[in-house]
N, CA, C and O atoms as a Tinker XYZ file with bonds, in Angstrom:
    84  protein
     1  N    -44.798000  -26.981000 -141.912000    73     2
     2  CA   -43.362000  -27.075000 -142.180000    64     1     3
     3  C    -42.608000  -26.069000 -141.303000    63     2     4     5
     4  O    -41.754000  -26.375000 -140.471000    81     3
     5  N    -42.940000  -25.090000 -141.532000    73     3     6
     6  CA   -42.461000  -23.724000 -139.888000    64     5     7
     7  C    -41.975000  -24.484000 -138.761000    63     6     8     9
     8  O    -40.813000  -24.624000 -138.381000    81     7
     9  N    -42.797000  -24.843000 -138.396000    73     7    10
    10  CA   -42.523000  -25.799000 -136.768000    64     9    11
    11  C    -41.664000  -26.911000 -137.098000    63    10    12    13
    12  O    -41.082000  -27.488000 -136.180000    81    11
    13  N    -41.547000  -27.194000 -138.003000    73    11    14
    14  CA   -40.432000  -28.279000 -138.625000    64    13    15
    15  C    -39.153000  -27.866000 -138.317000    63    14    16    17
    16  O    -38.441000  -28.353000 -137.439000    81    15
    17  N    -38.782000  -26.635000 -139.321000    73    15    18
    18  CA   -38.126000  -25.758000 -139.484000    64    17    19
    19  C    -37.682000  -25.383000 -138.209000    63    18    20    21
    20  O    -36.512000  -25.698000 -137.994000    81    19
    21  N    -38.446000  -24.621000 -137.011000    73    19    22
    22  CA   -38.358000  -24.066000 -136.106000    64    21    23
    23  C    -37.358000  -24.978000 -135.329000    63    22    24    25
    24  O    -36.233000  -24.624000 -134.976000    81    23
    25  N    -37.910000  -26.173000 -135.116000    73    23    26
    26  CA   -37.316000  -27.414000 -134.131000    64    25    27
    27  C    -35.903000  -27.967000 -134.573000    63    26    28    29
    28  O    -34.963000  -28.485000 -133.970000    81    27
    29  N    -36.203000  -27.575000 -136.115000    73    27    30
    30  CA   -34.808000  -28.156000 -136.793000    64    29    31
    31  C    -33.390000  -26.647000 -135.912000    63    30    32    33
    32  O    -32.306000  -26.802000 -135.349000    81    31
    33  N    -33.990000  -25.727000 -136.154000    73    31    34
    34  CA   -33.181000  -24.675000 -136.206000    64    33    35
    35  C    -32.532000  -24.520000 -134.662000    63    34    36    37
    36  O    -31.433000  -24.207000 -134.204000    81    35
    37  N    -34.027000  -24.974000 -134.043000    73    35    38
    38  CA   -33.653000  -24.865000 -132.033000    64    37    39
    39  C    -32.230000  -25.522000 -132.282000    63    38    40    41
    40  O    -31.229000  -24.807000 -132.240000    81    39
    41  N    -32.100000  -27.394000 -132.639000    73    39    42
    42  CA   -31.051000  -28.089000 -132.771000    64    41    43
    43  C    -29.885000  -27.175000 -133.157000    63    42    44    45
    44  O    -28.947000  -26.809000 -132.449000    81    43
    45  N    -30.113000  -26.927000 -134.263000    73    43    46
    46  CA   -28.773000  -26.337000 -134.913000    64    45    47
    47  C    -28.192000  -24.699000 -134.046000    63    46    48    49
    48  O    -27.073000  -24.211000 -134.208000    81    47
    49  N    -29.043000  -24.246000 -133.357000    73    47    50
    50  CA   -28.441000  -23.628000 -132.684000    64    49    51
    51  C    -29.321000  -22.472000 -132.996000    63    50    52    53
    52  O    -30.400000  -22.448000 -132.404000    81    51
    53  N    -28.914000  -21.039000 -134.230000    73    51    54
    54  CA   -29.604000  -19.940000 -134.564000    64    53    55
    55  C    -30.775000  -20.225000 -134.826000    63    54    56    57
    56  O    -31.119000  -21.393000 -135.005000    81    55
    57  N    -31.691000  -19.103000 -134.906000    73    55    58
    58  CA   -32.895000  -19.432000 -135.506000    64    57    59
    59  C    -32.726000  -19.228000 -136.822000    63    58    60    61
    60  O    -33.822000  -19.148000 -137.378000    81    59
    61  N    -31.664000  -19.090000 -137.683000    73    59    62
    62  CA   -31.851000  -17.855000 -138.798000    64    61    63
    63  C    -32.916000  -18.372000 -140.178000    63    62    64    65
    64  O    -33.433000  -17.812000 -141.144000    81    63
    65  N    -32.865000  -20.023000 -139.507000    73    63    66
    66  CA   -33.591000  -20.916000 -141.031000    64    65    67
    67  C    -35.035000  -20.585000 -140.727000    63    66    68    69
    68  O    -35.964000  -20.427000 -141.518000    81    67
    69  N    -35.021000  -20.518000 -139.451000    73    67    70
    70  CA   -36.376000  -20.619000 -139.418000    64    69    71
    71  C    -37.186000  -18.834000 -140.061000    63    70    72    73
    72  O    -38.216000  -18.672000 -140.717000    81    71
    73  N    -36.119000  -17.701000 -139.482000    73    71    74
    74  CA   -36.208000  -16.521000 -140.141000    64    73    75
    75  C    -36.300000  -16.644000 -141.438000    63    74    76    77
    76  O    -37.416000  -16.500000 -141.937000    81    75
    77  N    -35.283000  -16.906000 -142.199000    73    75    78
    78  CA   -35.063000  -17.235000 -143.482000    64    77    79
    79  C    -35.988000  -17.829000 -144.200000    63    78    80    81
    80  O    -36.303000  -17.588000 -145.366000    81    79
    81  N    -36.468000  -18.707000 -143.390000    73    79    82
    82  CA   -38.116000  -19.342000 -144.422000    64    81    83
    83  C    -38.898000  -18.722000 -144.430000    63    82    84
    84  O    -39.927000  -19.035000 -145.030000    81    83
């Protein structure tokens, strides 16, 4: 799910979700 997360977050711009998880 991380790398999910990660790829989702590249899109959206910050990393912070991917921090945040």
């Amino acid at each position: 799910m991380a790398t999910q997360s990660f790829e989702s977050s590249s899109r959206s711009g910050p990393r912070r979700t991917f921090v945040g998880d």
